[in-house]
DOMIFI-743804 format. One record per residue (C-alpha): residue number from 0; residue in one letter; x, y, z. Coordinates in steps of 0.05 Angstrom, whole numbers. Example, Ala and Ser with C-alpha at 12.3 -4.5 7.8 and 13.67 -1.06 7.14 Angstrom:
REM residues 2
<pt n="0" res="a" X="246" Y="-90" Z="156"/>
<pt n="1" res="s" X="273" Y="-21" Z="143"/>
REM end
This chain:
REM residues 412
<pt n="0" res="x" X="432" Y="-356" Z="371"/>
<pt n="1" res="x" X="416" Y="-363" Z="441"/>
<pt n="2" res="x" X="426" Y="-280" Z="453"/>
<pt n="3" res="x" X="381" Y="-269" Z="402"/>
<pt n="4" res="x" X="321" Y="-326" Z="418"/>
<pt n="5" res="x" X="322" Y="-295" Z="484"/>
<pt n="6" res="x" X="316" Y="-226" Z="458"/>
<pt n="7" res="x" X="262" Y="-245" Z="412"/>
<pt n="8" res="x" X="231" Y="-277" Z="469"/>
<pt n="9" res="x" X="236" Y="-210" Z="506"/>
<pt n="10" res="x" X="205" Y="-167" Z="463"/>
<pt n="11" res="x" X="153" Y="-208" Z="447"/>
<pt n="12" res="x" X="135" Y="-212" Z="522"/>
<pt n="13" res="x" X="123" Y="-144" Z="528"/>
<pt n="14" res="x" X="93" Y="-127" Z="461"/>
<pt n="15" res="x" X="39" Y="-85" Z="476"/>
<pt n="16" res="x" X="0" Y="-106" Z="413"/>
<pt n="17" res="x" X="6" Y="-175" Z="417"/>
<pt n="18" res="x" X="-62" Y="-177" Z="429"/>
<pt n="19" res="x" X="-81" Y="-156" Z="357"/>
<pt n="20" res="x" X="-55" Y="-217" Z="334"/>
<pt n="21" res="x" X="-114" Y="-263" Z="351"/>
<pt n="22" res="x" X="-157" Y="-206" Z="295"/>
<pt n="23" res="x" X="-131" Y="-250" Z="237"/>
<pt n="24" res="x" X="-137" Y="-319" Z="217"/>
<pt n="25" res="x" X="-64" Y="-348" Z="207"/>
<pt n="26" res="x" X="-64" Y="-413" Z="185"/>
<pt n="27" res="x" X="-28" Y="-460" Z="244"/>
<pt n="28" res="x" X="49" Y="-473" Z="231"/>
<pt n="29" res="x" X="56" Y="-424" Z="177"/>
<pt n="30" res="x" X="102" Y="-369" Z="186"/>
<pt n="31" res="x" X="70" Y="-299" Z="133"/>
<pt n="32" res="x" X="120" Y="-245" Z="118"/>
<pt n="33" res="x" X="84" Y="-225" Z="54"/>
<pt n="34" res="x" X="28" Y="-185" Z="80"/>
<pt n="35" res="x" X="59" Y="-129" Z="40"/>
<pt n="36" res="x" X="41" Y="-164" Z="-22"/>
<pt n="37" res="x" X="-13" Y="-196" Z="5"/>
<pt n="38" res="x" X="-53" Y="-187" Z="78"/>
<pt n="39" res="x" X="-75" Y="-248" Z="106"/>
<pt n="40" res="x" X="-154" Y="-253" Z="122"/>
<pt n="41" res="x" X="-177" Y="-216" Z="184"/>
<pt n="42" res="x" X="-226" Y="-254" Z="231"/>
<pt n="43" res="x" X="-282" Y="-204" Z="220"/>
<pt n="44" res="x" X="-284" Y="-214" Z="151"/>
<pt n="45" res="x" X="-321" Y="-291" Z="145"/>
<pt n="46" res="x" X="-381" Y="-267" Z="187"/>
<pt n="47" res="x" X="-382" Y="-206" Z="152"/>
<pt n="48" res="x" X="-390" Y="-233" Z="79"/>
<pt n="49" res="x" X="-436" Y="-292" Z="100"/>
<pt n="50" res="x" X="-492" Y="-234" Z="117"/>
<pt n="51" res="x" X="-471" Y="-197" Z="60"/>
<pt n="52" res="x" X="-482" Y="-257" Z="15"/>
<pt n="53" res="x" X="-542" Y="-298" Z="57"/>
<pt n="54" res="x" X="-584" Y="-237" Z="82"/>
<pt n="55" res="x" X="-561" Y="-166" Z="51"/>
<pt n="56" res="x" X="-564" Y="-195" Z="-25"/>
<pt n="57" res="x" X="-602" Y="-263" Z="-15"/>
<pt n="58" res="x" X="-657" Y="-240" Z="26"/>
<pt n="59" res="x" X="-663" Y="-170" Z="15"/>
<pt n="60" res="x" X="-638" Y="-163" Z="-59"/>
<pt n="61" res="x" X="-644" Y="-104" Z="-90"/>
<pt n="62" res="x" X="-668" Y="-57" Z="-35"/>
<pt n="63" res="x" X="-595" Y="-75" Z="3"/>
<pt n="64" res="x" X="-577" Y="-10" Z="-42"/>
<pt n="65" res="x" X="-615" Y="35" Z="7"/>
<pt n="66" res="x" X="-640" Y="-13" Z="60"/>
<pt n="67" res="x" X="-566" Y="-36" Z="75"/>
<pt n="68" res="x" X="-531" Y="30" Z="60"/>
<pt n="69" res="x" X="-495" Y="-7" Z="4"/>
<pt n="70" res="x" X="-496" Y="60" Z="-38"/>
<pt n="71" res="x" X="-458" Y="94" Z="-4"/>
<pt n="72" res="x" X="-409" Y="50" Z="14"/>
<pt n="73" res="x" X="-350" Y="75" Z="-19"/>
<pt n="74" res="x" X="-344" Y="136" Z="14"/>
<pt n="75" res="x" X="-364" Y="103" Z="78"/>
<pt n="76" res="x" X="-301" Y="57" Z="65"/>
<pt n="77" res="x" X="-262" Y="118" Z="42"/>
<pt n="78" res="x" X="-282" Y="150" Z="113"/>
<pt n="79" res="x" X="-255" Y="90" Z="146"/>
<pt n="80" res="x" X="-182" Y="91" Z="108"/>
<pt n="81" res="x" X="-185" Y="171" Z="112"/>
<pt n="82" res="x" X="-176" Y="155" Z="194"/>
<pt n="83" res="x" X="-108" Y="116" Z="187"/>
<pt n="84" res="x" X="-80" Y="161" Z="133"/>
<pt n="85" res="x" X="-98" Y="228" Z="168"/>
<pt n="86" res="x" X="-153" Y="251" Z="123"/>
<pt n="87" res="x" X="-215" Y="281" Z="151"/>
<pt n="88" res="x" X="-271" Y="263" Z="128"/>
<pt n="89" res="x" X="-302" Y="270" Z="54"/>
<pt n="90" res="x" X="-233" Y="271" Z="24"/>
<pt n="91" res="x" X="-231" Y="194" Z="13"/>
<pt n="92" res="x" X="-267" Y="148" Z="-40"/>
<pt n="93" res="x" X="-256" Y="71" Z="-39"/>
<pt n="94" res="x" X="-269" Y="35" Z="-104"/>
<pt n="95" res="x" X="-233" Y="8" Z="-172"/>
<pt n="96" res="x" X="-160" Y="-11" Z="-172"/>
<pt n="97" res="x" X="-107" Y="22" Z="-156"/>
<pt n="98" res="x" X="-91" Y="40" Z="-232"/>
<pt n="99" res="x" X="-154" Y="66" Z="-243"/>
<pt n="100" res="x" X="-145" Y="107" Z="-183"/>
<pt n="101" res="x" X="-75" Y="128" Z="-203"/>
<pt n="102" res="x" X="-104" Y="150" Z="-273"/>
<pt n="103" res="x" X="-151" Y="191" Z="-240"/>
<pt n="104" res="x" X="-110" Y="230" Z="-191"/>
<pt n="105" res="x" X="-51" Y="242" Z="-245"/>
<pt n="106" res="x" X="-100" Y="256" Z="-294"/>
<pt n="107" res="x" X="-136" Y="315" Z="-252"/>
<pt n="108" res="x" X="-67" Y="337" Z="-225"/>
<pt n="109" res="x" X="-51" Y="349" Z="-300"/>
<pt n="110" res="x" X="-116" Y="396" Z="-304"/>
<pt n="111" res="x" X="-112" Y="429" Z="-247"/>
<pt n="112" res="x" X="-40" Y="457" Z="-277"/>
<pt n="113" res="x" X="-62" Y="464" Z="-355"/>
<pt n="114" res="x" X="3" Y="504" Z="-371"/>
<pt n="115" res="x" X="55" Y="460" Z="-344"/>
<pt n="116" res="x" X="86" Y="408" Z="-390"/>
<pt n="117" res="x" X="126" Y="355" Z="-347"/>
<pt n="118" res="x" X="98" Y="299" Z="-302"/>
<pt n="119" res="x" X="158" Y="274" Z="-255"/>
<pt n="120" res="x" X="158" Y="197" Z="-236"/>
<pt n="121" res="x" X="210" Y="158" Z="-194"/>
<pt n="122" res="x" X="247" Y="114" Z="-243"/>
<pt n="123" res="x" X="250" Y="60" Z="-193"/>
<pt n="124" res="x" X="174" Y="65" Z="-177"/>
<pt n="125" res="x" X="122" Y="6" Z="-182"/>
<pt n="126" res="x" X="109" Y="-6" Z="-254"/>
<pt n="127" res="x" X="29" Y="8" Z="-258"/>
<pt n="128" res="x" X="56" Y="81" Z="-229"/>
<pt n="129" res="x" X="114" Y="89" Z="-290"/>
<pt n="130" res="x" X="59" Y="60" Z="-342"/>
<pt n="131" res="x" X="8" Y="103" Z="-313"/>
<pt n="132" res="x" X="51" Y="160" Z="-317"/>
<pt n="133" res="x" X="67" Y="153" Z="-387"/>
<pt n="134" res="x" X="-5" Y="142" Z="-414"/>
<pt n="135" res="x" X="-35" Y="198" Z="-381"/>
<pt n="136" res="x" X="22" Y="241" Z="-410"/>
<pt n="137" res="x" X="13" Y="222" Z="-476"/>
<pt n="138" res="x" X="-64" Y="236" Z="-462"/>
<pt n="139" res="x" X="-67" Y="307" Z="-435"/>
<pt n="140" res="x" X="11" Y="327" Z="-481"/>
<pt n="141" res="x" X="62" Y="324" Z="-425"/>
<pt n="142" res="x" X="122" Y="299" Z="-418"/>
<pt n="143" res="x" X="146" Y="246" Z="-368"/>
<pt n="144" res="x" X="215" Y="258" Z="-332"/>
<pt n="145" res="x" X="232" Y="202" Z="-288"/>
<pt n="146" res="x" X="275" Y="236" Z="-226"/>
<pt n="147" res="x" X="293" Y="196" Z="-162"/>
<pt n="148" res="x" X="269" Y="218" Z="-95"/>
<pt n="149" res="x" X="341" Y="246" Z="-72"/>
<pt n="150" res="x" X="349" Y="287" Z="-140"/>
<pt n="151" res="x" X="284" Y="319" Z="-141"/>
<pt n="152" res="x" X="317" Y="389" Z="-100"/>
<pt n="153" res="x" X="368" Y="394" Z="-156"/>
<pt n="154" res="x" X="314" Y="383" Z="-215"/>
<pt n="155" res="x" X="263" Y="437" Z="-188"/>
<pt n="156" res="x" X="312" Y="479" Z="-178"/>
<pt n="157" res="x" X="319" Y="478" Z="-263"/>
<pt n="158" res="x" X="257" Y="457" Z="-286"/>
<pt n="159" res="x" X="207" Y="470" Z="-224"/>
<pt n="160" res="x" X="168" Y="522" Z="-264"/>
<pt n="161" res="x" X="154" Y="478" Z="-317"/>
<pt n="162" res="x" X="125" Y="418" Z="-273"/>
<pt n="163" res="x" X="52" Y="396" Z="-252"/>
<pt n="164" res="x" X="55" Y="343" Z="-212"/>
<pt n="165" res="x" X="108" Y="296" Z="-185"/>
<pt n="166" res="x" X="90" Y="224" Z="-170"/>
<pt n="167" res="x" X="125" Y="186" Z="-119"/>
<pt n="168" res="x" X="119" Y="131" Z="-64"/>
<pt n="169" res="x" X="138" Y="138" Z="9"/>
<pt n="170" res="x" X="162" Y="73" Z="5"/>
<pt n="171" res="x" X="215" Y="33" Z="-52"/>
<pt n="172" res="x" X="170" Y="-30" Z="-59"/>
<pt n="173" res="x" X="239" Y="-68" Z="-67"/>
<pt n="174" res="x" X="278" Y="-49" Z="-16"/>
<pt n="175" res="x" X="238" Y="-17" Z="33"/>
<pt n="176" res="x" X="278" Y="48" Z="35"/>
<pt n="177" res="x" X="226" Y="105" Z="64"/>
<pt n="178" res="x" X="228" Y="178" Z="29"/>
<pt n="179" res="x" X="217" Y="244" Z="61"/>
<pt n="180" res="x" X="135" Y="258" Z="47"/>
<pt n="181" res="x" X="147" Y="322" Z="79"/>
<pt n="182" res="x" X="204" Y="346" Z="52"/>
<pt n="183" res="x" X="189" Y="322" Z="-22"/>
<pt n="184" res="x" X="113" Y="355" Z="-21"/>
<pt n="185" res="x" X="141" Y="421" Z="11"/>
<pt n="186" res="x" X="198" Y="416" Z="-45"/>
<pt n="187" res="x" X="145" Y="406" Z="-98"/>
<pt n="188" res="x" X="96" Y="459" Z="-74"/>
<pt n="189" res="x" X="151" Y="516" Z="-68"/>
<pt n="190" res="x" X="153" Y="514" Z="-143"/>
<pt n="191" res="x" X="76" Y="515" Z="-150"/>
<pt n="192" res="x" X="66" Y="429" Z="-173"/>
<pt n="193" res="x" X="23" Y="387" Z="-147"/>
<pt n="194" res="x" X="33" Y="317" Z="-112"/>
<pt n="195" res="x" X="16" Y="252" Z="-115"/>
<pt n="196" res="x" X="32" Y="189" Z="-61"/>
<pt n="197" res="x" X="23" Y="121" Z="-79"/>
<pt n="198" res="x" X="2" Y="101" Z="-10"/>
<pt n="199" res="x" X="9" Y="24" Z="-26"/>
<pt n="200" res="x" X="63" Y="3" Z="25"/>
<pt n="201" res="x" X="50" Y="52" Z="76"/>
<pt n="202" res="x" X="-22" Y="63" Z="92"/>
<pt n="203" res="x" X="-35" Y="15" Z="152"/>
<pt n="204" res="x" X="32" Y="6" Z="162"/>
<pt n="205" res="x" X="54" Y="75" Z="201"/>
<pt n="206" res="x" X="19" Y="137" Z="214"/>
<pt n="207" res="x" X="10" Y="175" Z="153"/>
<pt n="208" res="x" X="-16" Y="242" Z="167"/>
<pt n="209" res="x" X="-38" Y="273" Z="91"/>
<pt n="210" res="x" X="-87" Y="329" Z="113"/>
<pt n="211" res="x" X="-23" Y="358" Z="162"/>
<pt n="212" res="x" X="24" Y="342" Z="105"/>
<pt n="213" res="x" X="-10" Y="379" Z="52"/>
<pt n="214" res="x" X="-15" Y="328" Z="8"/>
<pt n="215" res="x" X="-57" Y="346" Z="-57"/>
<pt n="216" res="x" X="-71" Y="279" Z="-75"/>
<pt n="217" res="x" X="-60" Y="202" Z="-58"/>
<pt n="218" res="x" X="-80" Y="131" Z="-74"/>
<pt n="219" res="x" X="-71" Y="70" Z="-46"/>
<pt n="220" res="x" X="-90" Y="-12" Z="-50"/>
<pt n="221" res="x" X="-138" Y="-42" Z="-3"/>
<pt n="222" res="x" X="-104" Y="-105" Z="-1"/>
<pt n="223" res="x" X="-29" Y="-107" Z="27"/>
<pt n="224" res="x" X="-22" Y="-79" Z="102"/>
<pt n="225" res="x" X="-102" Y="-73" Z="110"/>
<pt n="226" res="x" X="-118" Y="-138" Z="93"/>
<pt n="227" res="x" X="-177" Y="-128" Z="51"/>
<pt n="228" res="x" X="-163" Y="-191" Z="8"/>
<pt n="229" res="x" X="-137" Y="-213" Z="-59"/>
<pt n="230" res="x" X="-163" Y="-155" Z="-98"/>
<pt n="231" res="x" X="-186" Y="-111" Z="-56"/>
<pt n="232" res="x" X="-214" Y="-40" Z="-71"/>
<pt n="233" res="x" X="-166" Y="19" Z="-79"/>
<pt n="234" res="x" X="-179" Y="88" Z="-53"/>
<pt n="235" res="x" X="-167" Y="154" Z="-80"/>
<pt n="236" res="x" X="-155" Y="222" Z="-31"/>
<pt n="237" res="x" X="-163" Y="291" Z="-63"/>
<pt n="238" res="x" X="-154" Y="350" Z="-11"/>
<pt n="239" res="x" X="-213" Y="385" Z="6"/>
<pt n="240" res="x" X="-178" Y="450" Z="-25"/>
<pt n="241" res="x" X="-185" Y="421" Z="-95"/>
<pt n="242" res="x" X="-250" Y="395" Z="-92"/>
<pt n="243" res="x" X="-279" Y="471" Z="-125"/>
<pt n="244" res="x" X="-242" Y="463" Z="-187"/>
<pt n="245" res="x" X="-213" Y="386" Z="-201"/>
<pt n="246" res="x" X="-238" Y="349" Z="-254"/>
<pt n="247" res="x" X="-241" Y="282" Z="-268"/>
<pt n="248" res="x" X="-224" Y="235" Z="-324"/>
<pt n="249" res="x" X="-274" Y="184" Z="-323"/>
<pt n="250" res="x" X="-348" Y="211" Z="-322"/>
<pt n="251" res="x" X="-380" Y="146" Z="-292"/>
<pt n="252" res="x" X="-455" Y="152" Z="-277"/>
<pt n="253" res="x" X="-441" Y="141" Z="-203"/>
<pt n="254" res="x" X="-403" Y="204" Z="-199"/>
<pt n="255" res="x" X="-461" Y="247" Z="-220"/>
<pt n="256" res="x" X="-498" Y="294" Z="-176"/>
<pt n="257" res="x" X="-561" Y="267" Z="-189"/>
<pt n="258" res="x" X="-538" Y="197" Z="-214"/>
<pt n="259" res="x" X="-618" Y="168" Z="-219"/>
<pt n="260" res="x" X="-635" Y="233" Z="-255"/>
<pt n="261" res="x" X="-611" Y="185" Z="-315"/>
<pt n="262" res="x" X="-596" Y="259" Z="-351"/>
<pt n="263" res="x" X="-565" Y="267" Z="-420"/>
<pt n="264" res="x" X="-510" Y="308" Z="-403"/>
<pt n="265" res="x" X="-453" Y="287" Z="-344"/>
<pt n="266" res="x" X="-455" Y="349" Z="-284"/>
<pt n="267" res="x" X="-398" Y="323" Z="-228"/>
<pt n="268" res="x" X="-427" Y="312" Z="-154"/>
<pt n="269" res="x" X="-396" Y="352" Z="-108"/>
<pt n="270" res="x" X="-332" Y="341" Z="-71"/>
<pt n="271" res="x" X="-294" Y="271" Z="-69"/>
<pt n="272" res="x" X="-361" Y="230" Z="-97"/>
<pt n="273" res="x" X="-346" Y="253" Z="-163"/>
<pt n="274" res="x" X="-282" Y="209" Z="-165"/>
<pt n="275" res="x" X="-339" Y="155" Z="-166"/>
<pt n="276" res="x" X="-339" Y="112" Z="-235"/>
<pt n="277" res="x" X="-396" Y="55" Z="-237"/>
<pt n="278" res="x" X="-429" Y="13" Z="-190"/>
<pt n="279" res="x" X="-394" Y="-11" Z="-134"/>
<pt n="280" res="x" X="-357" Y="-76" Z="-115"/>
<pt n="281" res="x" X="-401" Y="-96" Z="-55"/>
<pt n="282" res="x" X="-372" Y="-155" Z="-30"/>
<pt n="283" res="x" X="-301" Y="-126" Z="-37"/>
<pt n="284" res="x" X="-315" Y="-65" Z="-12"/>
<pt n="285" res="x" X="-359" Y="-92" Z="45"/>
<pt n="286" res="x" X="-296" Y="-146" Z="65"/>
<pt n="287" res="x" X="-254" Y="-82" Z="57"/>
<pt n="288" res="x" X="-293" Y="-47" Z="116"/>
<pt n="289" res="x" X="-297" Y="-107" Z="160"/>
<pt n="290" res="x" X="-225" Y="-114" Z="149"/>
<pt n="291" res="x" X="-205" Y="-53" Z="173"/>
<pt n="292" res="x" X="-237" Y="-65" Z="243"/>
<pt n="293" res="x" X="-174" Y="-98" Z="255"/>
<pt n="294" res="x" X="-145" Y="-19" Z="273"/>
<pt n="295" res="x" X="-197" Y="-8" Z="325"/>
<pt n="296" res="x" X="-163" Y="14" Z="383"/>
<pt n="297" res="x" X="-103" Y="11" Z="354"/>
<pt n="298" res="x" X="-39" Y="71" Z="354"/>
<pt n="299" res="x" X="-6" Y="72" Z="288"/>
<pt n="300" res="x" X="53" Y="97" Z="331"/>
<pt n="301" res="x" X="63" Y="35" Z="366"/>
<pt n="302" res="x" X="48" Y="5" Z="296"/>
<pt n="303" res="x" X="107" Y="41" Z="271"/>
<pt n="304" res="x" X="156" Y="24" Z="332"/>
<pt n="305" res="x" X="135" Y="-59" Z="328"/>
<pt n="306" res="x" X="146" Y="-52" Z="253"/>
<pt n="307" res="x" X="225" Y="-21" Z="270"/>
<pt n="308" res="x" X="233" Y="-72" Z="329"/>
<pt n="309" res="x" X="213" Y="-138" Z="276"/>
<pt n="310" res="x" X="254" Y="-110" Z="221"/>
<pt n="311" res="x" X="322" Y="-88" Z="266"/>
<pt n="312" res="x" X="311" Y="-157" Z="294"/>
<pt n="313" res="x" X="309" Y="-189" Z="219"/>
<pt n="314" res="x" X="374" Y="-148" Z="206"/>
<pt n="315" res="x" X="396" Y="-169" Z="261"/>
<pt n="316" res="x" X="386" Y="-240" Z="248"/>
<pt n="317" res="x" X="407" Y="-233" Z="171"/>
<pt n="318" res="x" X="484" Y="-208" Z="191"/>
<pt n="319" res="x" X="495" Y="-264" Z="243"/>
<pt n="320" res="x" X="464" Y="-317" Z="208"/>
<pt n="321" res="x" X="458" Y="-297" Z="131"/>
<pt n="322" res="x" X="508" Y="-247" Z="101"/>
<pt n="323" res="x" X="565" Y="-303" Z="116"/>
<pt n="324" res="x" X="527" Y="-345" Z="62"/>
<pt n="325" res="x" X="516" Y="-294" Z="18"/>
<pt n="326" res="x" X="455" Y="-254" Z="32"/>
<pt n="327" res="x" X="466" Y="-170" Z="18"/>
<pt n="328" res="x" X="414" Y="-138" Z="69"/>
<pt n="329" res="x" X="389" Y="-78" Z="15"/>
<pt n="330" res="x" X="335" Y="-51" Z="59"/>
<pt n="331" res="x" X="369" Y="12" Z="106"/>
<pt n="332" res="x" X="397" Y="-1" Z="171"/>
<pt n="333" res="x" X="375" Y="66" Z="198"/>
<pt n="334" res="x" X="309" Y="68" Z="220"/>
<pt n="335" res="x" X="292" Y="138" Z="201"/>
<pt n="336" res="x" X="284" Y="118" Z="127"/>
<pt n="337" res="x" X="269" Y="40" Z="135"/>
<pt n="338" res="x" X="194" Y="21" Z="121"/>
<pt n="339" res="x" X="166" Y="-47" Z="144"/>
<pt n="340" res="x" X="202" Y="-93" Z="105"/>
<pt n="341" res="x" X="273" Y="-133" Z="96"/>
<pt n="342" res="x" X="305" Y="-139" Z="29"/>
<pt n="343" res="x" X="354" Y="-181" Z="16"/>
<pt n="344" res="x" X="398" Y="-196" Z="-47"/>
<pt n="345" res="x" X="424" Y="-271" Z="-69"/>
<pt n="346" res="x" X="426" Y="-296" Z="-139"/>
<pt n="347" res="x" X="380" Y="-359" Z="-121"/>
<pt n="348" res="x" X="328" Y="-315" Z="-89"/>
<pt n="349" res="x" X="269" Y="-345" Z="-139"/>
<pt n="350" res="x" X="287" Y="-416" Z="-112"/>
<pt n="351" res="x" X="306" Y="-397" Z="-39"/>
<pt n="352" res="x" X="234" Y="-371" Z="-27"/>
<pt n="353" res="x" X="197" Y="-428" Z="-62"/>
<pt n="354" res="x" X="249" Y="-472" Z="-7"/>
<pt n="355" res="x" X="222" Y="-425" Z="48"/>
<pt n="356" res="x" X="151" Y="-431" Z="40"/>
<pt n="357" res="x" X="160" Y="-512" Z="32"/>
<pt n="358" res="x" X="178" Y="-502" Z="100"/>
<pt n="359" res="x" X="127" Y="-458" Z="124"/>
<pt n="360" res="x" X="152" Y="-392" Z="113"/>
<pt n="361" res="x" X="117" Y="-348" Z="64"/>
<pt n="362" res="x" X="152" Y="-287" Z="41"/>
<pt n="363" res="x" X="162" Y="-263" Z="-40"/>
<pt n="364" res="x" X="212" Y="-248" Z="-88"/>
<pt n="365" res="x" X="227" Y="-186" Z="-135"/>
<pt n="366" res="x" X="257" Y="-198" Z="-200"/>
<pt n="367" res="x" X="315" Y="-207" Z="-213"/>
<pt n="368" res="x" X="350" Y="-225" Z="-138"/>
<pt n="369" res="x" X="314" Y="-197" Z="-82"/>
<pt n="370" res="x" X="278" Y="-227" Z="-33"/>
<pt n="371" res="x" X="230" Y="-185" Z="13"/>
<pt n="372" res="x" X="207" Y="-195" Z="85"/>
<pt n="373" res="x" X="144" Y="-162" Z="100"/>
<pt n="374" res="x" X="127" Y="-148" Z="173"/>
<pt n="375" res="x" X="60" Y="-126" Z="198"/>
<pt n="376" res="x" X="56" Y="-104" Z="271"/>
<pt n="377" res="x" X="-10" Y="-136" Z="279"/>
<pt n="378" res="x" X="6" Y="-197" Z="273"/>
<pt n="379" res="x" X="86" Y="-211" Z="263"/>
<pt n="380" res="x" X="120" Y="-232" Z="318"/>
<pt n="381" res="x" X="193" Y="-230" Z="331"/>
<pt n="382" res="x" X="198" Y="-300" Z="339"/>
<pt n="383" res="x" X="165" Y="-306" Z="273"/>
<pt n="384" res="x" X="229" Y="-269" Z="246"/>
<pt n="385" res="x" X="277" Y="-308" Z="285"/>
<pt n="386" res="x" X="254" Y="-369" Z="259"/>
<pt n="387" res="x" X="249" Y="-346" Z="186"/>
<pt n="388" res="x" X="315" Y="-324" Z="192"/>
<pt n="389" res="x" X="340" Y="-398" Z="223"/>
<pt n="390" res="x" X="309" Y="-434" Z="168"/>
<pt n="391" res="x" X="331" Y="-392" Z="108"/>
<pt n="392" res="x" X="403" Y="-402" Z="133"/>
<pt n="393" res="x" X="393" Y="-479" Z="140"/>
<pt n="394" res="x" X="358" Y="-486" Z="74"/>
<pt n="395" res="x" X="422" Y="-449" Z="51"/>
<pt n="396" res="x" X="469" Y="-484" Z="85"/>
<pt n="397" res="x" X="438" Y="-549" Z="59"/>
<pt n="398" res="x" X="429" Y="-534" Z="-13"/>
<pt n="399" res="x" X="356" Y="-557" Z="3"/>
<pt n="400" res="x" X="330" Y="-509" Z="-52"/>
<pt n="401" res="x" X="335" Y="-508" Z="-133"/>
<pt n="402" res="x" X="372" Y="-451" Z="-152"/>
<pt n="403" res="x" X="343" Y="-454" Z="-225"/>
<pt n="404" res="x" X="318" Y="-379" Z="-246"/>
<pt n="405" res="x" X="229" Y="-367" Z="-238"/>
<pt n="406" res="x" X="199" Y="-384" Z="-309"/>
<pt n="407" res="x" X="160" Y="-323" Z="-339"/>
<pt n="408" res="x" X="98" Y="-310" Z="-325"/>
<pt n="409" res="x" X="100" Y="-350" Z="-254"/>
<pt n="410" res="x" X="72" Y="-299" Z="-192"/>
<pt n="411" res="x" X="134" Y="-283" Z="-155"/>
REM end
């Protein structure tokens, strides 16, 4: 214990975003490992949405639209995530969920390669990505073959001519594992298909770089690692190369190219705006945008390398202290494929976390046994780990915890 308090110690001493941390409102003596379920409210935020609410909609009202630039505002905010996801500009619309957004994206893919009948979906993906995948199939007459990341070579080398789009996540929201992007969309393209990330648990959380990548499309939340808040805004990215000829499902009036030309018929606005549906979500998206001056200044590469130092620390931690009373780390040891998160397997996991955030540390459980460890390098520390990891093991060690299963329906 004492080797690794001073090592924690160590590293946070010379943590050369440590800084960042005073961007965010943590609430005093609470330890928050969940901010990839849930970011925790950036300081700019508060100011933010008291002018929004006071000034922008009290005072000015209606004229905000144009006066306060609220109309364009999601793909201002789409402009601002296009920067930490490596998308230049007017690739990136922020606005609706991130099921909505996902039904968009798949459902263009689909169009964009009419005489191809399979749509390929990790069978250990998020479930709003498997639902998703299934509905639009059943919409536009596909078929839906669920292939895991490391058997996707092997299936396009037999069915690669008969597939249109393959949607995957860089990261396995369970255990944290990190795929190939690069590898998987050149694997998908050499056969002609199309791809799709689900961007969820990696945009703001390591340099993403979709424009270099060749990425055709991509969505992600607005709420886990950029801290938008509960229910934030999604965003959608559709490369500039497809912007000629996609077509999207939902023919909202926003999405118009002349959407106060109140016409009869729907004609698609150029570009990414037509991936626009109906009016916006001000005050989300607005919170969204202050949010995300948390980055300013900040290298996703050192991001990436505090992210690895918290979580080899955690692992760390979790053999010395953990796997003795039971724990099975799940999340990779090698840092080459290991996102920003620690997974751990126990068969009391539902009543271990409640236990854990009694004693204030906040961190989630996946059905049925897993308990995850976020880390975000803006504002985790490594004592923060250390210290999650101590308690866990005493709260183990006690019994201090009731191992009864979570009852349905209870957020986990």
């Amino acid at each position: 214990m004492t080797e690794l308090a001073e090592l924690a110690d160590h590293l946070d001493a010379t943590d050369p975003l440590a800084h960042v941390r005073d961007r965010f409102l943590l609430p005093e003596g609470v330890i928050y490992l969940d901010g990839n379920s849930l970011g925790p409210l950036p300081a700019a935020v508060p100011p933010v949405l008291e002018d929004v609410v006071h000034r922008q909609w009290g005072t000015d009202l209606i004229r905000s639209w144009n006066d306060n630039d609220w109309w364009e505002s999601p793909l201002r905010v789409g402009d601002a995530v296009g920067s930490l996801i490596g998308a230049a500009p007017g690739q990136v619309v922020a606005g609706d969920s991130t099921s909505v957004q996902l039904f968009t994206a798949l459902s263009a893919a689909c169009e964009l390669r009419p005489d191809r009948s399979l749509l390929v979906t990790d069978p250990e993906h998020f479930p709003t990505d498997r639902y998703l995948a299934d509905s639009v199939a059943r919409l536009h007459g596909r078929e839906v073959r669920r292939v895991a990341p490391a058997d996707l070579p092997e299936f396009l080398a037999s069915h690669g001519d008969r597939v249109a789009v393959i949607s995957y996540s860089p990261v396995d929201f369970r255990t944290g594992e990190l795929h190939d992007v690069i590898a998987l969309t050149s694997a998908a393209h050499e056969v002609g298909a199309l791809v799709l990330w689900d961007l969820c648990h990696a945009a703001g959380a390591m340099p993403v770089h979709l424009d270099e990548w060749e990425v055709d499309f991509a969505v992600g939340c607005g709420y886990k690692f950029l801290s938008g808040g509960p229910g934030a805004p999604a965003f959608l990215y559709a490369a500039a190369r497809h912007h000629d000829s996609w077509r999207t499902p939902l023919h909202g009036w926003t999405g118009h190219a002349e959407p106060f030309g109140l016409h009869a018929d729907y004609a698609p606005a150029a570009g990414i705006a037509r991936a626009r549906i109906g009016t916006p979500p001000i005050l989300s998206l607005l919170a969204l945008e202050a949010a995300l001056t948390a980055f300013d200044g900040v290298d996703l590469t050192q991001v990436r390398a505090k992210s690895l130092s918290l979580t080899d620390l955690f692992l760390r931690c979790a053999e010395s202290l953990l796997v003795p009373e039971g724990f099975d780390p799940i999340t990779p040891s090698n840092p080459d494929v290991r996102a920003s998160q620690v997974s751990l397997r126990h068969p009391h996991a539902y009543g271990l976390v409640q236990a854990l955030a009694a004693e204030g540390v906040i961190a989630d459980m996946r059905a049925p046994d897993v308990l995850r460890f976020g880390v975000n390098a803006l504002y985790t520390t490594h004592e923060d780990v250390l210290a999650a990891c101590t308690r866990l093991h005493r709260t183990t060690t006690t019994g201090a915890y009731d191992p009864t299963p979570n009852r349905p329906g209870a957020v986990t």
